[in-house]
Biopython code that builds the backbone (N, CA, C, O; Angstrom):
import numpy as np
from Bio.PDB.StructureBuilder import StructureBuilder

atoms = [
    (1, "UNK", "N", (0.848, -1.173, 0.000)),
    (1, "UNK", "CA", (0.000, 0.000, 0.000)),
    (1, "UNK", "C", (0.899, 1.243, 0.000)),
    (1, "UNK", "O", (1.808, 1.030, 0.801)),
    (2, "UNK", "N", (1.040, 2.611, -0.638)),
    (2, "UNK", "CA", (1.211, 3.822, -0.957)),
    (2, "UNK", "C", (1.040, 4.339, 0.745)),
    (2, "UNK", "O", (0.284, 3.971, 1.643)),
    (3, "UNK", "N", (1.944, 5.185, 0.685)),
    (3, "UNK", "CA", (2.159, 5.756, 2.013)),
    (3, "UNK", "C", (0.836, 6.636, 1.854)),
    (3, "UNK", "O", (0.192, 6.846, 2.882)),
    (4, "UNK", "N", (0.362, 7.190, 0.596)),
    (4, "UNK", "CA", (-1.290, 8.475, 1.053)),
    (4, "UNK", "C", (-2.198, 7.589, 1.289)),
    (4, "UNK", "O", (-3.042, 7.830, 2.152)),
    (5, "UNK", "N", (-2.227, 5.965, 0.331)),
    (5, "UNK", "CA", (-3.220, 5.220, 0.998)),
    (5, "UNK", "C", (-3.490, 5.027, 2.308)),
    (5, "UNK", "O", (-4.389, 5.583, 2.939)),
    (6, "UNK", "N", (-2.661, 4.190, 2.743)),
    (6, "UNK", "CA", (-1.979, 3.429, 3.976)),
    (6, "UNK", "C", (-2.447, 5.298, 5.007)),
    (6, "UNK", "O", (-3.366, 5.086, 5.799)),
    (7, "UNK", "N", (-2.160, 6.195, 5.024)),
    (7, "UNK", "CA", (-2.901, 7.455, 6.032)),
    (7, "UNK", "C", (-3.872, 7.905, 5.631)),
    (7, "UNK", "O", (-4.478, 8.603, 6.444)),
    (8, "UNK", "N", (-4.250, 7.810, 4.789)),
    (8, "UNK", "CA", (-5.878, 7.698, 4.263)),
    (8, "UNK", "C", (-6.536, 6.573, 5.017)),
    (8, "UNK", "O", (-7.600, 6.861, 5.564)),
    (9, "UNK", "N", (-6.193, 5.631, 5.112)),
    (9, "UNK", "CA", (-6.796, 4.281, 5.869)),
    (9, "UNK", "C", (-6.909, 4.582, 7.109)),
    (9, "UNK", "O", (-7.748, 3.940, 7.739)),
    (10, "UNK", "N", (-6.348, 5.323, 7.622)),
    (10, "UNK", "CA", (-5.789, 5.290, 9.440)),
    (10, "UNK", "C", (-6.995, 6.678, 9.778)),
    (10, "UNK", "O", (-7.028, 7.805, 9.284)),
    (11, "UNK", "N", (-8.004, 5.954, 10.932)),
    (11, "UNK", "CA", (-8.721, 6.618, 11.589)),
    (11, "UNK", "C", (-8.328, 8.413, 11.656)),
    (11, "UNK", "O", (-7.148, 8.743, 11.776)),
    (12, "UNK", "N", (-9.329, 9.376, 11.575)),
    (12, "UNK", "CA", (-8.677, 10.556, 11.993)),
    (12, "UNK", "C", (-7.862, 10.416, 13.344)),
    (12, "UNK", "O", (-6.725, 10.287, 12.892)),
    (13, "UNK", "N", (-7.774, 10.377, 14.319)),
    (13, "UNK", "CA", (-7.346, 10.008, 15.691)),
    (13, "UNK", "C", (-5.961, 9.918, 15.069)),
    (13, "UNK", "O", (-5.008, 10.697, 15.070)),
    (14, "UNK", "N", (-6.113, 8.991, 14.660)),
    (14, "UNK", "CA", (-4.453, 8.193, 13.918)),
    (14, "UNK", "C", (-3.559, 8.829, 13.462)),
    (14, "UNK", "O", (-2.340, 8.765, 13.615)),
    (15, "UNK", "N", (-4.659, 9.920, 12.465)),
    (15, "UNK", "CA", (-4.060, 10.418, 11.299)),
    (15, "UNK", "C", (-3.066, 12.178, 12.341)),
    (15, "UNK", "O", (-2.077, 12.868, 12.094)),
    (16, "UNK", "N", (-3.781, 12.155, 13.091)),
    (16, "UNK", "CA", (-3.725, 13.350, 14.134)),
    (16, "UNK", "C", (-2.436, 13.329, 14.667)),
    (16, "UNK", "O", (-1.583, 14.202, 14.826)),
    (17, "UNK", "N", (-2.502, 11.856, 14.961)),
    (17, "UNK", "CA", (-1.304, 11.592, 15.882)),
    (17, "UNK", "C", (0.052, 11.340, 15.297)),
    (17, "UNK", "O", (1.058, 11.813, 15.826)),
    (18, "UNK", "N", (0.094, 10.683, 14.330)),
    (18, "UNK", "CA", (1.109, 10.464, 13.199)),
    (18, "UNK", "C", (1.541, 11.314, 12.897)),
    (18, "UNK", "O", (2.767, 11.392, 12.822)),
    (19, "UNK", "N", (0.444, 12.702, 12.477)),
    (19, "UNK", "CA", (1.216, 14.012, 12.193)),
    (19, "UNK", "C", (1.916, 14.602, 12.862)),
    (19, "UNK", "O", (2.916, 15.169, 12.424)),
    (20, "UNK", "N", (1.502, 14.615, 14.299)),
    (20, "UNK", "CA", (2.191, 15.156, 15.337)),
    (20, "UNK", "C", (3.327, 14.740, 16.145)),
    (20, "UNK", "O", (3.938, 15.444, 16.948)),
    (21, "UNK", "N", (3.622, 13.101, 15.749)),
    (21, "UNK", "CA", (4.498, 12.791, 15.893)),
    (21, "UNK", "C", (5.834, 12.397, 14.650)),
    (21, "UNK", "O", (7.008, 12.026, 14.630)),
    (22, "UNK", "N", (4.969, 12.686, 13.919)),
    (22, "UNK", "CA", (6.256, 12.470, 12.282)),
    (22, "UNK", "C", (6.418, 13.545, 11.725)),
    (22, "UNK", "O", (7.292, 13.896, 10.932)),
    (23, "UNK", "N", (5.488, 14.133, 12.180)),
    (23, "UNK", "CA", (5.489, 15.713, 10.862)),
    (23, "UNK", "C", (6.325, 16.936, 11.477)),
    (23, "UNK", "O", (6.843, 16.995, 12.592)),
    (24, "UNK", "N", (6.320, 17.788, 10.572)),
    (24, "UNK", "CA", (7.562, 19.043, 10.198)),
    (24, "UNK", "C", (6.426, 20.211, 9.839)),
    (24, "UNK", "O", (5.776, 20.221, 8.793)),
    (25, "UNK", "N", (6.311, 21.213, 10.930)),
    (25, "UNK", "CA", (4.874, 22.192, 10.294)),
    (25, "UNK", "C", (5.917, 22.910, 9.455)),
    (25, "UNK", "O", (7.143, 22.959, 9.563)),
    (26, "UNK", "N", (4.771, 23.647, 8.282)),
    (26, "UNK", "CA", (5.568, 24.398, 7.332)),
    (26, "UNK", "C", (4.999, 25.902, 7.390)),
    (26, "UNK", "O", (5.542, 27.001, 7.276)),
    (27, "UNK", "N", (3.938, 25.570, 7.570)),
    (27, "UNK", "CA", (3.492, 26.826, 7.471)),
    (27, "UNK", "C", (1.509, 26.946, 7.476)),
    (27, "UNK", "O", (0.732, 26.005, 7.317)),
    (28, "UNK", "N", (1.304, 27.812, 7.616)),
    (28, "UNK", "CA", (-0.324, 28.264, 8.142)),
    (28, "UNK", "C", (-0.590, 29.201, 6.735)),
    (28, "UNK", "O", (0.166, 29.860, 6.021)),
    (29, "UNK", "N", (-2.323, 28.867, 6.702)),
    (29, "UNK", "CA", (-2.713, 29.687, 6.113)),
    (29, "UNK", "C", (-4.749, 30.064, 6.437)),
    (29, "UNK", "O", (-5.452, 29.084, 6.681)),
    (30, "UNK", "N", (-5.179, 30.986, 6.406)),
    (30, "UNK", "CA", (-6.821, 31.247, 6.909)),
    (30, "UNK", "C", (-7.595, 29.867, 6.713)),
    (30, "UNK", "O", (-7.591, 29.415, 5.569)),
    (31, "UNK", "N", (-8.030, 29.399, 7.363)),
    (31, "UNK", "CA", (-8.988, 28.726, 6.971)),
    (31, "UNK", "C", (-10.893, 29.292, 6.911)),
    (31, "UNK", "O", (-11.062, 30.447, 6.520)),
    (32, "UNK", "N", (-11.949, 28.615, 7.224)),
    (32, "UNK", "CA", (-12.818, 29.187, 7.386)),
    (32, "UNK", "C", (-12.735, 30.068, 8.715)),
    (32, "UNK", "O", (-11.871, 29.790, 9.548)),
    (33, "UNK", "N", (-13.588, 31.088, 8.918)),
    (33, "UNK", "CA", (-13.156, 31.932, 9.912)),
    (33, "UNK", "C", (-13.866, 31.101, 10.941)),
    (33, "UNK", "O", (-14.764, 30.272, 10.799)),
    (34, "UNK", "N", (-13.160, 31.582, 12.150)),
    (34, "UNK", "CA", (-11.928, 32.089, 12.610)),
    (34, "UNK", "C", (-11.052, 31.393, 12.038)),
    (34, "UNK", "O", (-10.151, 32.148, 11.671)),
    (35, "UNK", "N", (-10.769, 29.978, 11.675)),
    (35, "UNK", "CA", (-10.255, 29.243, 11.432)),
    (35, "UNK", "C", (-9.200, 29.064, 11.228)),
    (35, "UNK", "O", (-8.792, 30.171, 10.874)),
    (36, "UNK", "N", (-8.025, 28.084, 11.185)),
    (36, "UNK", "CA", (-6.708, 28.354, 10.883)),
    (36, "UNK", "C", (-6.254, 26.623, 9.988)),
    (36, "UNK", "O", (-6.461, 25.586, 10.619)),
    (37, "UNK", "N", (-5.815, 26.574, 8.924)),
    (37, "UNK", "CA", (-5.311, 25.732, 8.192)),
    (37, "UNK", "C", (-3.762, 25.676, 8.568)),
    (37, "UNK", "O", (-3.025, 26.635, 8.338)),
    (38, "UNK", "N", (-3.360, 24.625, 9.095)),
    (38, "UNK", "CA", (-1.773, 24.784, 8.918)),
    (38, "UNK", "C", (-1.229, 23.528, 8.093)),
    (38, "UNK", "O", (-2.053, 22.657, 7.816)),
    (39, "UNK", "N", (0.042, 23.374, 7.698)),
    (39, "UNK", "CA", (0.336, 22.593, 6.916)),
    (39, "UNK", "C", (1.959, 21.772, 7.371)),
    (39, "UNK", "O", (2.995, 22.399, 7.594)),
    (40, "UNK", "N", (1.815, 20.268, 7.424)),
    (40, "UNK", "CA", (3.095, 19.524, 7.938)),
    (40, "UNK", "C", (3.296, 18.313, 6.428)),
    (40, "UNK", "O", (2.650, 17.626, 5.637)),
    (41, "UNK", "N", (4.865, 18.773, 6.862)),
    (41, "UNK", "CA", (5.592, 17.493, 6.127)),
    (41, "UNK", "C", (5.403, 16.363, 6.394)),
    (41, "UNK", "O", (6.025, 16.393, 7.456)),
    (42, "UNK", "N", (4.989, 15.151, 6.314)),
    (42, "UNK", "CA", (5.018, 14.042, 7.005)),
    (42, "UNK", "C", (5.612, 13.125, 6.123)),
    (42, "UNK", "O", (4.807, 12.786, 5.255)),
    (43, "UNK", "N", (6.812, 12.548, 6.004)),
    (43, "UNK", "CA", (7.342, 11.720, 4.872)),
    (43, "UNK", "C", (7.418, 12.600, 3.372)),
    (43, "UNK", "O", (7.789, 13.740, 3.092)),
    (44, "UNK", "N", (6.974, 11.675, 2.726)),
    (44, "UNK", "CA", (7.037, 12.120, 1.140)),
    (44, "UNK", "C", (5.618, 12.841, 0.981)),
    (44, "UNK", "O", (5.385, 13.349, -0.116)),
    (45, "UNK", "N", (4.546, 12.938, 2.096)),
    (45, "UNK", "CA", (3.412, 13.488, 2.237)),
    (45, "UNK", "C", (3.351, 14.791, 2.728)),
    (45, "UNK", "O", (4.271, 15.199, 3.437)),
    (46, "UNK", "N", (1.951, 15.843, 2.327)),
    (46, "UNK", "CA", (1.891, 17.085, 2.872)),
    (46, "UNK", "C", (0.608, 16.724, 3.597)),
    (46, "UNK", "O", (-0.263, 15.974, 3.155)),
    (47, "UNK", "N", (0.601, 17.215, 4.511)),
    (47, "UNK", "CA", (-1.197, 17.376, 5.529)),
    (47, "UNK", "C", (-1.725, 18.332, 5.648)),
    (47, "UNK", "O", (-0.960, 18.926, 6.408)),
    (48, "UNK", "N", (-2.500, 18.965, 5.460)),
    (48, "UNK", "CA", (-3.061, 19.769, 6.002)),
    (48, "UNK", "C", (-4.348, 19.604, 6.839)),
    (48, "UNK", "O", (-5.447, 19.195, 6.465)),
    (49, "UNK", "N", (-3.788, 20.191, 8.562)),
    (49, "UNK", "CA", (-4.775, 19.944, 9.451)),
    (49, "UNK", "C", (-5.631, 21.320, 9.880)),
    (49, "UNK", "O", (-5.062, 22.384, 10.125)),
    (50, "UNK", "N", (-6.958, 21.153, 9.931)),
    (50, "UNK", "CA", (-7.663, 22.965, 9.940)),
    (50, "UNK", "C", (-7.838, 22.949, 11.825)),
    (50, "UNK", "O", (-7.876, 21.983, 12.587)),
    (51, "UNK", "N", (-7.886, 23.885, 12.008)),
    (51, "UNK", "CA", (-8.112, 23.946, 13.612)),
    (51, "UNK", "C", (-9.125, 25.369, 13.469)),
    (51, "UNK", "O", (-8.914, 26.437, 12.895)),
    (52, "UNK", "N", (-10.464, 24.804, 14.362)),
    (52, "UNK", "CA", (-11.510, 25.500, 14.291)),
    (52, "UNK", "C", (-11.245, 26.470, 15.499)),
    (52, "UNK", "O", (-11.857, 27.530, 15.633)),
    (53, "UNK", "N", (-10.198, 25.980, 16.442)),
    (53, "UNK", "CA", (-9.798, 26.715, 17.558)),
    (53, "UNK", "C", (-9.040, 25.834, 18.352)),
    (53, "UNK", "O", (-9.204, 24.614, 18.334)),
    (54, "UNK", "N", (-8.102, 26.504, 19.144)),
    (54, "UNK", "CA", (-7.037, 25.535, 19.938)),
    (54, "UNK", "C", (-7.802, 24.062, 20.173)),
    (54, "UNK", "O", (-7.007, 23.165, 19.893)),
    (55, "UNK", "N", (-8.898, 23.619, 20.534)),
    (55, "UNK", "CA", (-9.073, 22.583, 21.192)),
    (55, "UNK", "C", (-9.787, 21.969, 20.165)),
    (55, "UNK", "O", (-10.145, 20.843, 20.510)),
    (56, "UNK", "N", (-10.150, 22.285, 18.984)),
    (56, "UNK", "CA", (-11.188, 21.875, 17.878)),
    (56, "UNK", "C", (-10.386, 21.406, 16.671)),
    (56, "UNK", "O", (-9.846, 22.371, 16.129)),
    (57, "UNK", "N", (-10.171, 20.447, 16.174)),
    (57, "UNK", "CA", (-9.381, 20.550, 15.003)),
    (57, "UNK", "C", (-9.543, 18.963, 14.631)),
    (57, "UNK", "O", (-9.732, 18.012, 15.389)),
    (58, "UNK", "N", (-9.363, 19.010, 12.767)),
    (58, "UNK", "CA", (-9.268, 17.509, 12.278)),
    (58, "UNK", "C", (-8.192, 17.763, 10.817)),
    (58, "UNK", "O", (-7.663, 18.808, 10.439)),
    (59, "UNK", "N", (-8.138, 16.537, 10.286)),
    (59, "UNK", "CA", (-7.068, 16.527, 8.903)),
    (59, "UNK", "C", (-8.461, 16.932, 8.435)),
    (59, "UNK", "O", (-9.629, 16.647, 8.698)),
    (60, "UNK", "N", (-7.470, 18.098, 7.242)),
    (60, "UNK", "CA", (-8.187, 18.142, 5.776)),
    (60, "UNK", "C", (-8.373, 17.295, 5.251)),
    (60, "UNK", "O", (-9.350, 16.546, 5.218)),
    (61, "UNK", "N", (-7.009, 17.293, 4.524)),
    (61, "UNK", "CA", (-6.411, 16.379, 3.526)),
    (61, "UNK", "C", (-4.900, 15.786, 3.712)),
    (61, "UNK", "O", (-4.036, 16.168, 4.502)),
    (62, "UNK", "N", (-4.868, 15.218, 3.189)),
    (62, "UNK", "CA", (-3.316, 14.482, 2.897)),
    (62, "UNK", "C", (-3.274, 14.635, 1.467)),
    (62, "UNK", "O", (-4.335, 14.742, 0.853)),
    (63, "UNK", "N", (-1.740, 14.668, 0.634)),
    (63, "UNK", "CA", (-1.789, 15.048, -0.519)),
    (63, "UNK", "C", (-0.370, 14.683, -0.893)),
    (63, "UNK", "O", (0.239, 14.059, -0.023)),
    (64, "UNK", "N", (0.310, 14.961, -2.069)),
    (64, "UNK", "CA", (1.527, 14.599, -2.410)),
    (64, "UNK", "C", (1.692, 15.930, -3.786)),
    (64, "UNK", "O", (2.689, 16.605, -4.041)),
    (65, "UNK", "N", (0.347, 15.950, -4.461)),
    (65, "UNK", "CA", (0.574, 16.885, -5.581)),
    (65, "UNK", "C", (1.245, 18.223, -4.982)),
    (65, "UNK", "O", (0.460, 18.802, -4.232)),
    (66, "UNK", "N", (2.572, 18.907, -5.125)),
    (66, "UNK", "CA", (3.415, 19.945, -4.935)),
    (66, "UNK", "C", (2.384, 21.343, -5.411)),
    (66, "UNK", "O", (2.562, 22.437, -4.875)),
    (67, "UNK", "N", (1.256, 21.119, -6.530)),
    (67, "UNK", "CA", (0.528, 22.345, -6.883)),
    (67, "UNK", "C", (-0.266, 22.848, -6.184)),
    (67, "UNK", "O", (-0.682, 24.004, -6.247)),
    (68, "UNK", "N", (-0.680, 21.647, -5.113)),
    (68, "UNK", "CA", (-1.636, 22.062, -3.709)),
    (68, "UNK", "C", (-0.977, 22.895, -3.027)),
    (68, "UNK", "O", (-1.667, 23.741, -2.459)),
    (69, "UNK", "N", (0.599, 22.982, -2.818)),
    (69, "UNK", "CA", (1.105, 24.273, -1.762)),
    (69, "UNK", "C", (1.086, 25.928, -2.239)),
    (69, "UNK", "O", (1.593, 26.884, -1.652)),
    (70, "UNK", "N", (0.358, 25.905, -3.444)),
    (70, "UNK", "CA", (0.263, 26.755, -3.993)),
    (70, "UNK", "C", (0.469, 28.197, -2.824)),
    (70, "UNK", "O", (1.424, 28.956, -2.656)),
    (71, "UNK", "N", (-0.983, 28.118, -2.125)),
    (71, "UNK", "CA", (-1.549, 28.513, -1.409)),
    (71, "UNK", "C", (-0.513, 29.090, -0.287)),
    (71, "UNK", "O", (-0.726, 30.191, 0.220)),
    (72, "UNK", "N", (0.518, 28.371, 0.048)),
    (72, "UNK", "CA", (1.231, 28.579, 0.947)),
    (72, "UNK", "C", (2.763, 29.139, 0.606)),
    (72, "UNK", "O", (3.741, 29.256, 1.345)),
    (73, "UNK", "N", (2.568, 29.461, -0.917)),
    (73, "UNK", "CA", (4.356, 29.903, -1.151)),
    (73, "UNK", "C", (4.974, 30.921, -0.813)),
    (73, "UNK", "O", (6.175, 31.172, -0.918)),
    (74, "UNK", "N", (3.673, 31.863, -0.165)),
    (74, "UNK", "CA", (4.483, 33.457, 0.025)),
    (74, "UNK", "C", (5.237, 32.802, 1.691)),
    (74, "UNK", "O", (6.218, 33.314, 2.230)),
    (75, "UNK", "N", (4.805, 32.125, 1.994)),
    (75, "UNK", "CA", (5.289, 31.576, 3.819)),
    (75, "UNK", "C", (6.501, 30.676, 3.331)),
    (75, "UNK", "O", (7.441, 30.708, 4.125)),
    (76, "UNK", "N", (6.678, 29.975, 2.345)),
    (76, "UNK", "CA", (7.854, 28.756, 2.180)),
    (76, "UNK", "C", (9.250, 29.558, 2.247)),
    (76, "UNK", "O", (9.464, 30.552, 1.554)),
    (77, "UNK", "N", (10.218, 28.988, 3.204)),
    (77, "UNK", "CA", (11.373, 29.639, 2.458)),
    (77, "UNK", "C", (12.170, 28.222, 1.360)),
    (77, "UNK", "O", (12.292, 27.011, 1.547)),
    (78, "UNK", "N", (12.576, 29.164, 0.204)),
    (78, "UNK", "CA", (13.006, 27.568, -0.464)),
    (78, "UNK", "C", (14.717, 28.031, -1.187)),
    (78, "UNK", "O", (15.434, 27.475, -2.020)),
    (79, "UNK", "N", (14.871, 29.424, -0.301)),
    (79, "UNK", "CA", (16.361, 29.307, -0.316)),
    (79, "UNK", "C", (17.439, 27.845, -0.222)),
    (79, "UNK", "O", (18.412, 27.530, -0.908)),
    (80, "UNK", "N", (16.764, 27.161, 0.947)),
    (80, "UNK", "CA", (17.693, 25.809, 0.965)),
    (80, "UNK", "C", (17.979, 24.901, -0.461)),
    (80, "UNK", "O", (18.976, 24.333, -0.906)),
    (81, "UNK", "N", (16.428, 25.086, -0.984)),
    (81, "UNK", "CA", (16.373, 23.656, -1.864)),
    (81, "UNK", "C", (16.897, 24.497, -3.165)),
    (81, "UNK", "O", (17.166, 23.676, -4.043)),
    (82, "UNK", "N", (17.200, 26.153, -3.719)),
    (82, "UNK", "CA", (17.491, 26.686, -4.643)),
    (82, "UNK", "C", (19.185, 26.623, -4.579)),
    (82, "UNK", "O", (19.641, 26.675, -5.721)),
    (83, "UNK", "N", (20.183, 26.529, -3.584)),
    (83, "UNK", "CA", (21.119, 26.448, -3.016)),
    (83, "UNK", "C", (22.071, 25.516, -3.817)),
    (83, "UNK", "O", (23.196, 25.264, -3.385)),
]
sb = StructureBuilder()
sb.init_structure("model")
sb.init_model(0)
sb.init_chain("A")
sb.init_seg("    ")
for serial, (resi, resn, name, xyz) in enumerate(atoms, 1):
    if name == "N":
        sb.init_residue(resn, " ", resi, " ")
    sb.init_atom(name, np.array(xyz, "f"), 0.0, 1.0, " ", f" {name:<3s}", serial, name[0])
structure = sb.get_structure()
């Protein structure tokens, strides 16, 4: 099974926890209001988890397509990877 399958499969709970213990945040962006979208590396995977407020929150999505960070390039620094 594909690593987006295979966390696609895994309960939200799961998916929560995996992130928070594997993932690399990159960066935030508005979600619905108040809302806040932030976004983690997790492997060869991107997540994005929305938080309706500190104590409220679930995965968006999981994703791999690079055109989804669209959204988030003015926050990326990618000095490293241009280097």
């Amino acid at each position: 099974m594909q690593p987006l399958e295979a966390f696609n499969h895994l309960p939200p709970a799961a998916q929560l926890l995996y992130t928070w213990e594997h993932g690399y945040y990159l960066a935030a962006r508005p979600g619905k209001a108040p809302g806040l979208i932030k976004l983690y590396q997790v492997g060869a995977l991107f997540v994005e988890i929305h938080f309706r407020n500190p104590n409220e929150f679930e995965v968006v999505r999981a994703f791999r397509d690079p055109g989804l960070l669209l959204p988030y390039l003015d926050q990326l620094n990618l000095d490293d990877l241009l280097a």
